[in-house]
Each structure stands twice: as structure tokens, then as C-alpha cells.
N, C-alpha and C positions, 0 to 999 in steps of 0.2 A: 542830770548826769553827774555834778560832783558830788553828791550825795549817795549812788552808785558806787563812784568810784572809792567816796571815804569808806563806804562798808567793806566795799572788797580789799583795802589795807588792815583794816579792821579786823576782817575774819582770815586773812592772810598769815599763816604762822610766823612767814619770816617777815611780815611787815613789807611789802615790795609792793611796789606802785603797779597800775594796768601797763602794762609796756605794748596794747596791742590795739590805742584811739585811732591809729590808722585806717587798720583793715574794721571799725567798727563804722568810720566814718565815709568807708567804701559801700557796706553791707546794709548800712540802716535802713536805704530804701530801696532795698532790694524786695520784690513781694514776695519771696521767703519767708523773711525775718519780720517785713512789714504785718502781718499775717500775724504771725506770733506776738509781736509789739502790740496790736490791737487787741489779739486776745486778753493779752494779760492785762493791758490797761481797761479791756470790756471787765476784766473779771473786776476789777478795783473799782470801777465806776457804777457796777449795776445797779437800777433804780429798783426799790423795793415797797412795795407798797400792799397793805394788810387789810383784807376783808372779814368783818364780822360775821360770825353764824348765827343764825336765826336760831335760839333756844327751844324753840317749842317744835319745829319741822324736824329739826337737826338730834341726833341722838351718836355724835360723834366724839371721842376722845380728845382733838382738838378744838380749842373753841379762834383760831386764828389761823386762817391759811397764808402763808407768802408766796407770794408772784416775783417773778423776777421777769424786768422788763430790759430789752436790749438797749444799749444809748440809741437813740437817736441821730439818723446820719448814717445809721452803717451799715456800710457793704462791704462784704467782703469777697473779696479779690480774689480769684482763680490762679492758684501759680502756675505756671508756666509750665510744658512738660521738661522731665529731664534727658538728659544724653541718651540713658537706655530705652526709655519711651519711645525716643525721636528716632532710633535706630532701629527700635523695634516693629513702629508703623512703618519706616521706609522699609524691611525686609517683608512686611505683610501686604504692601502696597507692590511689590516687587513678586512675590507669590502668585497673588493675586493676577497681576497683569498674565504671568505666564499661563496659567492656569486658563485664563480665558483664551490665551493667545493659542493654546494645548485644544481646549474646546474648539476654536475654529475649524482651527485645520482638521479637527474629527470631524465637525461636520462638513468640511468642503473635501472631504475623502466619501463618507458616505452619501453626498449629494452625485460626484463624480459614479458610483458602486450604481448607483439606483439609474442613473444616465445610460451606463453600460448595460446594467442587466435588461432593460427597457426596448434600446437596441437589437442585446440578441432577441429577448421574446420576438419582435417585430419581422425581423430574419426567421427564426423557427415559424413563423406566423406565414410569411410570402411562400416558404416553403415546402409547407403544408398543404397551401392553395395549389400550389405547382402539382404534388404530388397529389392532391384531391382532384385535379383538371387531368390528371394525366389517368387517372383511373376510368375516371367518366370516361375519358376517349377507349380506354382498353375497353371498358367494359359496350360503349356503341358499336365498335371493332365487333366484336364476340359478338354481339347478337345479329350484325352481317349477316357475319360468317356464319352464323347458327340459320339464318333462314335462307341464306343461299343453299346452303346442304339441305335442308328441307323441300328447297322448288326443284331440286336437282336429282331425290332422293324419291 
């Protein structure tokens, strides 16, 4: 850190110290900034280590590949979501609930339609019979009447 601090006096035009160790000393382990801190320390740490190519298989312009290998140890940490994220899944979570709440009642409307139509068919259906029973008798009626005129005739 004081070697931070001496550079940034250093490339400072007016020479002025960091006047802001507070808020750094609030933030450093923040996984924000922890995130970034590790980056840049992965970037200054990387392990590097160099494989020779076989001359006689290999008909390549390089004759040395570099690997770069992660430190060791590290994971990196998922930050956290921010304000608009959080506000964002609450109104999509909030959408969402209505949307299904909207779907219900469509279908406990269309459950009720189907209830009812069922009904009447059921009523058109007695009614029919009614009026099917009522013909049979007209029509027994009539043929009476038709062979009583006949024995009379």
C-alpha cells in the first residue's frame, strides 16, 4: 500500500497525498473490488511455463508455446447482484405471480362456462325426451283413432 500510495504522489501533478484510505479501507473487501484486487494480482502472478516442439512432426513458425496457468487457490467469487438487478427480479417475480394469478381465474371461469353449458345440454337433453315421449303418445293417440274409424267405417 505505501508504495501505491508513493506513486500516486509521484504521478500526482500537484504532489497531494491519497486523502481517500478511508473509503479504501471500507471497500477493499468488498467482492466488487475483491474480484478486481485478484485479478490484477492473478495478472502479476501468472505461472508460465514453456513446452518444446518436436522438430521433425512440427512444421510450425514457433518453436516455444506459453501456457499460462491460473495461481493456485483461486476462486473467484460471484458479486452480488446490484439495486437494479434486485428490483428488476422483484418486478419480474411480481409479473410473474400476476400472470399466473390472471391464468387461474381464466381457468376457473372456463371450468364454471363448461359446468354451465353441460347443464343446459342436460336440460335440452330431459327435454327432448319429454317432447320425444309426448310424440309417441300423440302418435299411439292417432293410430286409435285411426282404427276406431276403420271398425266404425
Amino acid at each position: 500500500i505505501n508504495a501505491a500510495l508513493d506513486t500516486y504522489i509521484g504521478e500526482d501533478d500537484e504532489n497531494k497525498p491519497f486523502t481517500l484510505m478511508h473509503c479504501y479501507h471500507k471497500l477493499k473487501d468488498e467482492d466488487k473490488w475483491k474480484s478486481l484486487r485478484i485479478e490484477m494480482a492473478q495478472k502479476n502472478k501468472k505461472q508460465k511455463t514453456t513446452k518444446a516442439s518436436t522438430p521433425s512432426n512440427v512444421q510450425s513458425s514457433k518453436n516455444d508455446e506459453v501456457e499460462e496457468v491460473a495461481a493456485p487457490g483461486f476462486e473467484e467469487r460471484k458479486r452480488p447482484k446490484g439495486q437494479k438487478q434486485v428490483k428488476q427480479a422483484r418486478r419480474d417475480d411480481a409479473s410473474l405471480a400476476a400472470l399466473e394469478n390472471m391464468w387461474e381465474k381464466k381457468e376457473a371461469r372456463e371450468l364454471e362456462r363448461d359446468k354451465a353449458r353441460e347443464a343446459s345440454l342436460e336440460v335440452e337433453r330431459a327435454a327432448l325426451e319429454v317432447e320425444k315421449a309426448a310424440l309417441e303418445l300423440e302418435k299411439k293417440r292417432l293410430s286409435n283413432e285411426e282404427k276406431k274409424l276403420k271398425r266404425s267405417s
